[in-house]
C-alpha positions in Angstrom: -23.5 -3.3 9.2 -21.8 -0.7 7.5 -19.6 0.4 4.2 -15.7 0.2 4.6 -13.6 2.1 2.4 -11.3 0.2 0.0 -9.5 1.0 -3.2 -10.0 -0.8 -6.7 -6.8 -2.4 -7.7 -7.7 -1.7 -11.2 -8.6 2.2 -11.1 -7.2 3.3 -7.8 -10.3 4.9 -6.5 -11.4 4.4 -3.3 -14.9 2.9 -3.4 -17.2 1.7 -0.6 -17.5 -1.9 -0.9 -16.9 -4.1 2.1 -19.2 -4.8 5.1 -17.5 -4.6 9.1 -18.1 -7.1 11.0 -20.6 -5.7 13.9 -20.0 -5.4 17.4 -23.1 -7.0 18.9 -22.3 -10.4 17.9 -23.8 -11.9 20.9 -26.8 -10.1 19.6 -26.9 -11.8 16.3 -29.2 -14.9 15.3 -27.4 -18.4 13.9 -28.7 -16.7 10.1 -26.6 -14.3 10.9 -23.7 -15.1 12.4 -23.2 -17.9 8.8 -24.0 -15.3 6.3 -20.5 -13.4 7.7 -18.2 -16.6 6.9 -16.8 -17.1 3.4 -18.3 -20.3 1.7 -15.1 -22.9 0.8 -15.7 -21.6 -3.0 -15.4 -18.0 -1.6 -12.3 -18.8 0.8 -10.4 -20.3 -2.2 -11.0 -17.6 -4.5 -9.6 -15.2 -1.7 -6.4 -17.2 -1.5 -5.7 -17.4 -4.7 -6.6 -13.8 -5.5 -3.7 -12.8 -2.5 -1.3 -15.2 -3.6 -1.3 -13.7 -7.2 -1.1 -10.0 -5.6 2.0 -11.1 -3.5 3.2 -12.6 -6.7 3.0 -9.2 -8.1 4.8 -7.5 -5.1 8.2 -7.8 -5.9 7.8 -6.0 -9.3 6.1 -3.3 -7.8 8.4 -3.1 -5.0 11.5 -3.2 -7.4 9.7 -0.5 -9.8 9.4 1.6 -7.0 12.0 1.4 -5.1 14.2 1.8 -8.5 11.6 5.4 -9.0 13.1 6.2 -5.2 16.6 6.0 -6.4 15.6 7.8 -9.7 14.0 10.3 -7.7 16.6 11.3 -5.4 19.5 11.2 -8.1 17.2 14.0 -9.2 17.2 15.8 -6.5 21.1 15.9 -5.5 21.5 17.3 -9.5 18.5 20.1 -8.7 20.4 21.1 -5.6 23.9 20.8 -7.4 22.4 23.1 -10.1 20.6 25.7 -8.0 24.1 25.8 -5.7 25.9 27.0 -8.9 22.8 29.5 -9.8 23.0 31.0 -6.3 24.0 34.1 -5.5 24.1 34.7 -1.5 27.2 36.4 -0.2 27.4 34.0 2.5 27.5 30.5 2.0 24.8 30.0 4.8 22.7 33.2 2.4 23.7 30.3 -0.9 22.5 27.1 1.2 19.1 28.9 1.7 18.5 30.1 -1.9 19.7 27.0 -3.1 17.0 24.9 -0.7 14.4 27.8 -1.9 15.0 27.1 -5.3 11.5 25.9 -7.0 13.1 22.9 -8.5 14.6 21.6 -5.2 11.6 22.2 -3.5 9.8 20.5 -6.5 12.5 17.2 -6.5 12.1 17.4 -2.8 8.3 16.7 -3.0 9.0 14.0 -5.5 11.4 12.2 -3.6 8.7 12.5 -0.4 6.2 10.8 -2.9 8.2 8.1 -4.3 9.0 7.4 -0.3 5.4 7.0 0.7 4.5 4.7 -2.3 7.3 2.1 -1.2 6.3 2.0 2.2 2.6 2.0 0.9 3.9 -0.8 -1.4 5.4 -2.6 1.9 2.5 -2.5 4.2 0.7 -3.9 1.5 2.3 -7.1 0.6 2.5 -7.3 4.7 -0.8 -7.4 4.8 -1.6 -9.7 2.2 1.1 -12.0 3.6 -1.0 -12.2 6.7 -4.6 -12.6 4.8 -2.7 -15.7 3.0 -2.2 -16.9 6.3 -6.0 -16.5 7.2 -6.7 -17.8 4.0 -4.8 -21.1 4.5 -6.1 -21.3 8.4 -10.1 -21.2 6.6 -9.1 -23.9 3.6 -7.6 -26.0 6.1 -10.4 -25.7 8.4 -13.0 -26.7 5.6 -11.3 -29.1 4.2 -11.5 -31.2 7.6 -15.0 -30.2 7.7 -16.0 -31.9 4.6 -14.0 -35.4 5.6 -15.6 -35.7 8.5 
């Protein structure tokens, strides 16, 4: 097996940490195959570990979402200042000085940024949503294991 990537939710590096699950299945001894399922202790320390992320989500989502707005009121009072600071004879020559201008191009970027984190931001609670899902599937699944 091999390292995945992942990032630490409390520093934000990316770290290799988790195993893939290997191809040659067919290849792989009873040992094996068992030591790549959760344990029930394991399973329900996932689920509850997702479920308190998603708990989390809308803050972030809100937070971000809020630094979006933030971000692109910013940028419509750059452009509205570099409009006035142009000087093009033209008003094509003052639209292209005034998207030129370094503190356009600078909100510009920031607005780009703030973008990506909330979609970041999105995928991930959609993905947790679906390992809660998973998660539920495995408890239920051991739980009628251990009546029988």
């Amino acid at each position: 097996m091999s390292d995945e990537f992942g990032v630490s939710n409390a520093t934000g590096e990316v770290v290799a940490s988790r195993q893939l699950v290997p191809l040659n299945l067919a290849d792989l001894n009873e040992e094996a195959l068992l030591a790549m399922f959760p344990t029930p202790v394991q399973a329900a320390g996932a689920l509850l570990l997702s479920r308190r992320l998603i708990a989390e989500a809308p803050a972030i989502l809100n937070a971000r979402s809020k630094a979006l707005k933030d971000a692109k009121r910013t940028l419509l009072v750059a452009r509205a200042y570099a409009r006035k600071r142009a000087t093009g004879t033209t008003a094509e020559d003052r639209k292209i000085e005034q998207e030129g201008d370094t503190e356009v191009i600078t909100a510009g970027e920031h607005v780009d940024t703030c973008e990506l984190l909330l979609e970041y931001a999105r995928e991930v609670r959609k993905s947790l949503t679906e390992d809660v899902e998973i998660l539920r599937s495995l408890n239920a699944n051991f739980r009628n294991e251990h009546k029988s």
